[in-house]
VOSE-574025 format. One line per 2 residues: number of its first residue (from 1); for each residue x, y, z negated of N, C-alpha, C. Coordinates in steps of 0.1 Angstrom, whole numbers. Layout:
<fidrens>
NUM	X/Y/Z/X/Y/Z/X/Y/Z ~ ... .
</fidrens>
This chain:
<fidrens>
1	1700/1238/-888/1690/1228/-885/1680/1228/-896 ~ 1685/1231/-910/1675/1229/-923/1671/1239/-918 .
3	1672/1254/-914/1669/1264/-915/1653/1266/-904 ~ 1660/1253/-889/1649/1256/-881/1636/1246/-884 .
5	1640/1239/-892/1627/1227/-901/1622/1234/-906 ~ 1624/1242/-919/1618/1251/-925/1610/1262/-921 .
7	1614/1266/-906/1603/1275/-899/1593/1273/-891 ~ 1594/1259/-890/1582/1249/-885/1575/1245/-889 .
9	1577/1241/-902/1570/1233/-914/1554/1243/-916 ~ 1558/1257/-918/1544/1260/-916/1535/1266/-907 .
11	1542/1265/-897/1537/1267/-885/1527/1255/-880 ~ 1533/1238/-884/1528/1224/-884/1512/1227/-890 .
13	1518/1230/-903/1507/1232/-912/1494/1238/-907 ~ 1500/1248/-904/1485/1263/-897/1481/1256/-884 .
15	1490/1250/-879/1484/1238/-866/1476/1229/-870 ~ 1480/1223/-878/1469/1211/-883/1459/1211/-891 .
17	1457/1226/-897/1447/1232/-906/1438/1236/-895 ~ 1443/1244/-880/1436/1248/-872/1423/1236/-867 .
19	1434/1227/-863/1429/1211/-857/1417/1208/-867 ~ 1417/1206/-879/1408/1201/-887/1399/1208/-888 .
21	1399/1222/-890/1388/1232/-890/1380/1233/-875 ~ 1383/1229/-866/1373/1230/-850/1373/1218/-851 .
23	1374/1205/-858/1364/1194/-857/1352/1195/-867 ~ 1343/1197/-857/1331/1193/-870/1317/1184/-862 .
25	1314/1175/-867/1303/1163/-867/1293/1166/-870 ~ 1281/1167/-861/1268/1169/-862/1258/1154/-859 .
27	1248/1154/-870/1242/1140/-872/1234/1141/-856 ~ 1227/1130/-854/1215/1126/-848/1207/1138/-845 .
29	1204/1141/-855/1190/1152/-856/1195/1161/-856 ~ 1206/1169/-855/1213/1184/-851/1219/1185/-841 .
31	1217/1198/-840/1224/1204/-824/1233/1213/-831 ~ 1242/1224/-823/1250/1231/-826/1247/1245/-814 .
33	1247/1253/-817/1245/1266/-815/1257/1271/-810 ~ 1265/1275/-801/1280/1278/-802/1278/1293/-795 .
35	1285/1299/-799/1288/1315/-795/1301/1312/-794 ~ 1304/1321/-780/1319/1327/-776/1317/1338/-776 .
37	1332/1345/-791/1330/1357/-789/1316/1368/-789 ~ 1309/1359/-797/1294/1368/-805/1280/1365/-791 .
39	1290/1359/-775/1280/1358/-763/1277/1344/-768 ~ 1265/1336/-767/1258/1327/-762/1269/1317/-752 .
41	1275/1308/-754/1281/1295/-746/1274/1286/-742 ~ 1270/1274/-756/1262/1262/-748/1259/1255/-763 .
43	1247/1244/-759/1245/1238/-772/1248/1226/-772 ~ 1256/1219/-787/1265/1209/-784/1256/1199/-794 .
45	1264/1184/-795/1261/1176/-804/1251/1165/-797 ~ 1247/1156/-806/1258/1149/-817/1269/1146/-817 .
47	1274/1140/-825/1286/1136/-827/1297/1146/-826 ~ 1307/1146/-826/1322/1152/-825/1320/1169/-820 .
49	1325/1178/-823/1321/1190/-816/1334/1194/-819 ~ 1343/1205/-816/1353/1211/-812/1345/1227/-810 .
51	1345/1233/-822/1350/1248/-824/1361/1254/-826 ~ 1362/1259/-817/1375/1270/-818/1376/1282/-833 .
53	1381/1279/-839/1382/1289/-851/1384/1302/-849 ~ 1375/1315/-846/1383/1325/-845/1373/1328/-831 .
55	1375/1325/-824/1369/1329/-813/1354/1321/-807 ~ 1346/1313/-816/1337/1303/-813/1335/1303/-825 .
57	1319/1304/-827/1309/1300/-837/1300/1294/-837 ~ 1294/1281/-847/1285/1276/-847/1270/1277/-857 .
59	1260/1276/-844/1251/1273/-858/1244/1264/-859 ~ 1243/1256/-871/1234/1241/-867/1218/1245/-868 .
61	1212/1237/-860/1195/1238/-860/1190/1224/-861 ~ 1181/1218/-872/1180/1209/-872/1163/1204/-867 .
63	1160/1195/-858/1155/1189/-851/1145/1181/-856 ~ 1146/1179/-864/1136/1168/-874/1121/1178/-873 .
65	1111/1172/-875/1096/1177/-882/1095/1183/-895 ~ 1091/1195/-898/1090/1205/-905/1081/1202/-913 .
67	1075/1205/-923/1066/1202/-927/1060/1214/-939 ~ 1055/1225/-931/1051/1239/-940/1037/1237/-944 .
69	1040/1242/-957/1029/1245/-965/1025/1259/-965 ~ 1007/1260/-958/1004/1274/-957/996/1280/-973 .
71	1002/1289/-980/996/1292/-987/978/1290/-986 ~ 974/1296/-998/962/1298/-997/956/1315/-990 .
73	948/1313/-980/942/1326/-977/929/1326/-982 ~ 926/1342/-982/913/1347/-985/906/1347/-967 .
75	895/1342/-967/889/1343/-952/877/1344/-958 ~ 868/1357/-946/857/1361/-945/850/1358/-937 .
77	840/1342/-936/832/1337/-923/825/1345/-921 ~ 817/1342/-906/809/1352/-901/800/1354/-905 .
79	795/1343/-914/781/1347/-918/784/1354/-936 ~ 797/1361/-936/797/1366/-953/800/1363/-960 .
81	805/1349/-960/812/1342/-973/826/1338/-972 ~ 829/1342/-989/844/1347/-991/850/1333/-996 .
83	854/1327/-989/863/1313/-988/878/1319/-995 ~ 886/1304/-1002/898/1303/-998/903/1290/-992 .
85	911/1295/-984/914/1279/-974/930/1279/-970 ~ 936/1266/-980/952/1264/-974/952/1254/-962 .
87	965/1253/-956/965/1240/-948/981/1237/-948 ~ 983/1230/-942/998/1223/-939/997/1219/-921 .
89	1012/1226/-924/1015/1228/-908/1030/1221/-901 ~ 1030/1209/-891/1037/1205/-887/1047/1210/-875 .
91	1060/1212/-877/1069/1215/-860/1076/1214/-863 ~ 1083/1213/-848/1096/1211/-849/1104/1218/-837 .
93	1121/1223/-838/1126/1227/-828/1128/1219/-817 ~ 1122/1224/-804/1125/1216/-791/1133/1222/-781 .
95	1135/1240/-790/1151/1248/-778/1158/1253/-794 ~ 1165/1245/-792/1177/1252/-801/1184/1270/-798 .
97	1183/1268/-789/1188/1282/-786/1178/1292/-788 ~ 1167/1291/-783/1153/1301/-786/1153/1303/-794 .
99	1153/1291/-803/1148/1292/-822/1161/1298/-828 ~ 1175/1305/-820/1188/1308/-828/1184/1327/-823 .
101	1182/1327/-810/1184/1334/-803/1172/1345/-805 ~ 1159/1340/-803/1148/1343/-799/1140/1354/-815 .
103	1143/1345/-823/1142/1348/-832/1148/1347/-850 ~ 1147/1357/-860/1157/1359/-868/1159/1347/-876 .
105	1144/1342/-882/1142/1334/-891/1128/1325/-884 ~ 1127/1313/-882/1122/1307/-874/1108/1303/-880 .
107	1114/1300/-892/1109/1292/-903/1098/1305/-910 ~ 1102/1314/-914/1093/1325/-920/1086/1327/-909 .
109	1085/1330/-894/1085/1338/-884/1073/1326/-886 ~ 1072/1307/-880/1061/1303/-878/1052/1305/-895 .
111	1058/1302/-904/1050/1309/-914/1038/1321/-919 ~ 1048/1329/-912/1039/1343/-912/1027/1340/-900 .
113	1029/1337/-890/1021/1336/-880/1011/1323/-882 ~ 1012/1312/-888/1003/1305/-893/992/1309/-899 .
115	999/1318/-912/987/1324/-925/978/1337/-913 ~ 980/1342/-903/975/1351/-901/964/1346/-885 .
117	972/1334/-881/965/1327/-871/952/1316/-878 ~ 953/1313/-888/942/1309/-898/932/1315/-901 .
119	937/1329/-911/932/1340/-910/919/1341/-901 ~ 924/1345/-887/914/1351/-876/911/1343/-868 .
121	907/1324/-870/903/1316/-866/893/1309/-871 ~ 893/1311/-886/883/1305/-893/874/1315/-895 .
123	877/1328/-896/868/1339/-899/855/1340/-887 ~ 856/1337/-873/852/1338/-860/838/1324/-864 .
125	838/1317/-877/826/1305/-878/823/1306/-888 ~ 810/1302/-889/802/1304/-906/808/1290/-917 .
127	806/1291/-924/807/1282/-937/806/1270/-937 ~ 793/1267/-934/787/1251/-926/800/1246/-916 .
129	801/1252/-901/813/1250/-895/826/1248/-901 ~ 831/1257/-913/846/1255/-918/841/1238/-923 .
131	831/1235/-935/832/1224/-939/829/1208/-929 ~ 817/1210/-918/817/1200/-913/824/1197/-900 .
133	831/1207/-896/839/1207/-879/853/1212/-882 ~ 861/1205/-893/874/1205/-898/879/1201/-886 .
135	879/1187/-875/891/1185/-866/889/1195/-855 ~ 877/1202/-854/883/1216/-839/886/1222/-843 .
137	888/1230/-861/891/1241/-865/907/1236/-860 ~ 910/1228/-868/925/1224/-869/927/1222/-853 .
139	922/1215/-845/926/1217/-828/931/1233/-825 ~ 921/1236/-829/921/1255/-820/933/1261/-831 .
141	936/1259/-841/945/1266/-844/962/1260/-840 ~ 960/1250/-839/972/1243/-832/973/1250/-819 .
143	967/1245/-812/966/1253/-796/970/1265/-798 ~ 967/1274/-811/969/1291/-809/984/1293/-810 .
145	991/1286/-824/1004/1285/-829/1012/1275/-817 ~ 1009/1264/-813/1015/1260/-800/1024/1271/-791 .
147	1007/1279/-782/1013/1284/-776/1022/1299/-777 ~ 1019/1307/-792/1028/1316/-795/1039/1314/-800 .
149	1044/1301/-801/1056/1300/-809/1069/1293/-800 ~ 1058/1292/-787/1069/1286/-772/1082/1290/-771 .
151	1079/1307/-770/1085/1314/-765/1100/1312/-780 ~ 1097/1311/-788/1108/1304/-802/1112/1290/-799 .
153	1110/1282/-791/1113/1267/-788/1111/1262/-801 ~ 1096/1263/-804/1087/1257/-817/1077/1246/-810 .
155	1077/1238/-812/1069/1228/-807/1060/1223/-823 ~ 1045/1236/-819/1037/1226/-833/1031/1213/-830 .
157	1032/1205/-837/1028/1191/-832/1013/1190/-839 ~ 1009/1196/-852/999/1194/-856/993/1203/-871 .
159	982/1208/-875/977/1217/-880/965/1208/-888 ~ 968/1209/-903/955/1203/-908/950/1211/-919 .
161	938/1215/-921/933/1221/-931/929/1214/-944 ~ 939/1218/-959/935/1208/-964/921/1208/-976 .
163	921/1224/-980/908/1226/-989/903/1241/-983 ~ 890/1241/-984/882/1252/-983/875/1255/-996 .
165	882/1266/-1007/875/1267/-1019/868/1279/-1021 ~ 854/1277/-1025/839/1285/-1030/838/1289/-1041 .
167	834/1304/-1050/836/1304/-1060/821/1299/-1068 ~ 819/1293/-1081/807/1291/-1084/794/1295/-1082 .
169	793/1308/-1078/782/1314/-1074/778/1310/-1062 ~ 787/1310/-1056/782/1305/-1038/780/1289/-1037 .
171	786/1282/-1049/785/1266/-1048/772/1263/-1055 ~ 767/1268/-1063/752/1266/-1069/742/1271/-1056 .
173	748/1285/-1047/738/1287/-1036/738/1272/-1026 ~ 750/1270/-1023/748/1258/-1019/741/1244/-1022 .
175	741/1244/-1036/735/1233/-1041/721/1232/-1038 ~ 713/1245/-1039/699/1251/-1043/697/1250/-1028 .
177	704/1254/-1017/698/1251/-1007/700/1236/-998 ~ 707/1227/-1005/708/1211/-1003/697/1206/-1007 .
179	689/1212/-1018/682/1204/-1028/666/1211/-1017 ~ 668/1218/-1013/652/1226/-1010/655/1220/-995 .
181	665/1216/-988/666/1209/-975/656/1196/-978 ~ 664/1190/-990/659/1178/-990/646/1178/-995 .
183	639/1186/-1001/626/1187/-1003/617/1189/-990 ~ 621/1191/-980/615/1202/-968/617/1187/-962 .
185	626/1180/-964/625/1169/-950/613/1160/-962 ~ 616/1159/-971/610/1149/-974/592/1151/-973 .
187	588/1164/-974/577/1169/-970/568/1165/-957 ~ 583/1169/-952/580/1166/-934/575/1149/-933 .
189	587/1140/-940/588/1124/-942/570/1125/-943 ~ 563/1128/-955/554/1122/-958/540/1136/-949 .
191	545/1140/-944/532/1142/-933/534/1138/-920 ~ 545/1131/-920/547/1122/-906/540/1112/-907 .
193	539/1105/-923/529/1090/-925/516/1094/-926 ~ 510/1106/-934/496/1108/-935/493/1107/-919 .
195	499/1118/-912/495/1116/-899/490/1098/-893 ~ 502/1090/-891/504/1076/-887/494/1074/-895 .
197	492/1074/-908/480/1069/-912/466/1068/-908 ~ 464/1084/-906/451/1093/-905/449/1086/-886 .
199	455/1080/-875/456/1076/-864/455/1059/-867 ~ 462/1055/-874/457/1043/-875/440/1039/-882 .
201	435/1049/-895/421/1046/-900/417/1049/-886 ~ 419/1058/-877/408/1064/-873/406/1053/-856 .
203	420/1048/-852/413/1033/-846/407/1023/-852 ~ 409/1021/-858/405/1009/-871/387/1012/-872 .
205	386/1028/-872/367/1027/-874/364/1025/-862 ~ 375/1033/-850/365/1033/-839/362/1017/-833 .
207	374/1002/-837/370/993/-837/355/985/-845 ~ 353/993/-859/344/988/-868/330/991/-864 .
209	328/1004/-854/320/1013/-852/311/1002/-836 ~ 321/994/-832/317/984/-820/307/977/-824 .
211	309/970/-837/297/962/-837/298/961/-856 ~ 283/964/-856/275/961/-870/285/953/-877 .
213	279/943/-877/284/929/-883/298/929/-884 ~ 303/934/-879/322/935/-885/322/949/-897 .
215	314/961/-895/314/970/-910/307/966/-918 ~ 300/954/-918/294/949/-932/303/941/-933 .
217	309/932/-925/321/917/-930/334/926/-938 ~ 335/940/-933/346/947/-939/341/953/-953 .
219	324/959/-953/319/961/-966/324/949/-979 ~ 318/939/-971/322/930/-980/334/926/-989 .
221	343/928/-978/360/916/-978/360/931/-992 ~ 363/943/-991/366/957/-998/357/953/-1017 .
223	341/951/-1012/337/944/-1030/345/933/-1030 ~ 348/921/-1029/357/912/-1031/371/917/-1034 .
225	380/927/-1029/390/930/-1036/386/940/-1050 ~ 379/944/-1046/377/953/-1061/373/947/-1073 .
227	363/932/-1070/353/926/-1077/369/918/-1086 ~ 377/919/-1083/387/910/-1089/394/915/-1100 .
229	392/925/-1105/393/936/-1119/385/936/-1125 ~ 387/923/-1131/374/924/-1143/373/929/-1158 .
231	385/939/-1160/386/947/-1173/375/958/-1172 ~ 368/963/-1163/358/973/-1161/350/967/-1154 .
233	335/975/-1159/322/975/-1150/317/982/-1134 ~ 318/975/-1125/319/987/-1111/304/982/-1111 .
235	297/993/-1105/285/998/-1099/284/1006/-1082 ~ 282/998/-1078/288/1001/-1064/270/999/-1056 .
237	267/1009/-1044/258/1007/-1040/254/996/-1026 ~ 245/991/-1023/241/981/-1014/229/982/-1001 .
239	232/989/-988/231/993/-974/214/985/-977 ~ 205/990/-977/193/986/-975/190/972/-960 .
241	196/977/-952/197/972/-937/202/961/-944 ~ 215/960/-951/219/949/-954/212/939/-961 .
243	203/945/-972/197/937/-978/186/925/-972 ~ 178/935/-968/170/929/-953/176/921/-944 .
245	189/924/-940/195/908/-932/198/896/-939 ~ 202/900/-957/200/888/-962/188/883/-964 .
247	180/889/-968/169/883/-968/159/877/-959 ~ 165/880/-949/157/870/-936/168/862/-928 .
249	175/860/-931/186/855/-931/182/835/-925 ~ 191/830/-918/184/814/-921/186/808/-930 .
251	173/799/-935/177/791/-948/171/794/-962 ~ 164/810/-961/158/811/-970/146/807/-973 .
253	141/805/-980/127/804/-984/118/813/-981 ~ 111/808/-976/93/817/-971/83/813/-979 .
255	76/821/-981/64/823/-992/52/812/-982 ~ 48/807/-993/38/793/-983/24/804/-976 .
257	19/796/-969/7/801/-960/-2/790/-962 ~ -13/802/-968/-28/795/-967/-35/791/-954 .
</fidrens>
């Protein structure tokens, strides 16, 4: 009887070591990968999972949002200038199996294909576009990585570009041509007013040109603003016609008659 205890005892043992070993607990956000025998079975989890030791293997894939940092690349816009531009790239697994199956390393695999989908998306617009149309660059390259990384059960959720960097040579061209923009509008600014101006004098005489008596009342009102500077001597000349209407004017004095 001691003899048949003792030959059970570790038999118990390797049973309940077996038992313990094919329980294993996967959180919320993991799935489990199971191979029968090196074939593809089913994907399990949360909670409680039961692997068979020996003949069943697991692999966990976890399900949460990724959050990759794309190096910095060198990109050549269309119009010739040698940018560097990193971004950060969001996804997450939505087929466990694809992303076990499909491919080796998921994580390098959307990696590699980011830096090179960047690459030859930003290169296709000039300079101006990388800096001022940041949310379609990042649209179109999501859409690109989206739809090549399906077939991985990669679901990218989102693509942001974070710096576009110029080396000083090209940032001074930039500066020099901000500075000669704004010279060129401001140019423009002020022969938009000379014009407005030059259209406004030129109703303004064809009103004065109606009648006499308003381009003398205007002669006038013009010495009266000037006459009000009295640090200098003005010498200003006086319309003969004019004088003559003052002078016979009503109210003056007439020379007596014999």
């Amino acid at each position: 009887m001691i003899d048949l205890q003792l030959g059970l005892g570790p038999l118990i043992l390797l049973l309940l070591f077996l038992v313990i070993a094919a329980l294993k607990v996967l959180r919320e956000y993991e799935r489990g990968v199971i191979f029968m025998l090196g074939r593809f079975w089913r994907v399990k989890g949360p909670g409680l999972v039961i692997v068979i030791p020996g003949l069943q293997q697991m692999v966990k894939v976890d399900l949460r949002v990724v959050t990759m940092d794309v190096p910095s690349q060198d990109v050549i816009s269309r119009d010739n200038v040698s940018v560097k531009v990193n971004a950060v790239v969001y996804f997450r697994v939505v087929d466990p199996q694809k992303a076990i199956i499909q491919v080796e390393d998921y994580f390098n695999a959307t990696s590699q294909l980011a830096q090179t989908t960047l690459r030859a998306v930003l290169g296709k617009h000039e300079l101006d576009e990388m800096l001022s149309e940041r949310e379609k660059l990042n649209t179109d390259v999501q859409q690109i990585l989206d739809a090549q990384t399906d077939a991985w059960g990669i679901k990218v959720a989102n693509v942001e570009i974070k710096h576009v960097d110029l080396n000083e040579t090209m940032v001074r061209a930039i500066a020099r041509q901000a500075e000669a923009e704004r010279e060129r509008r401001a140019k423009v600014i002020h022969a938009e007013g000379e014009k407005q101006a030059a259209e406004t004098l030129l109703e303004a005489a064809q009103m004065l040109s109606r009648d006499p008596a308003a381009m003398q009342l205007r002669y006038l009102q013009t010495l009266t603003q000037v006459a009000g500077d009295k640090s200098s001597t003005l010498v200003f000349p006086v319309p003969v016609d004019l004088l003559g209407k003052l002078m016979g004017a009503p109210g003056t004095a007439r020379p007596p008659q014999g």
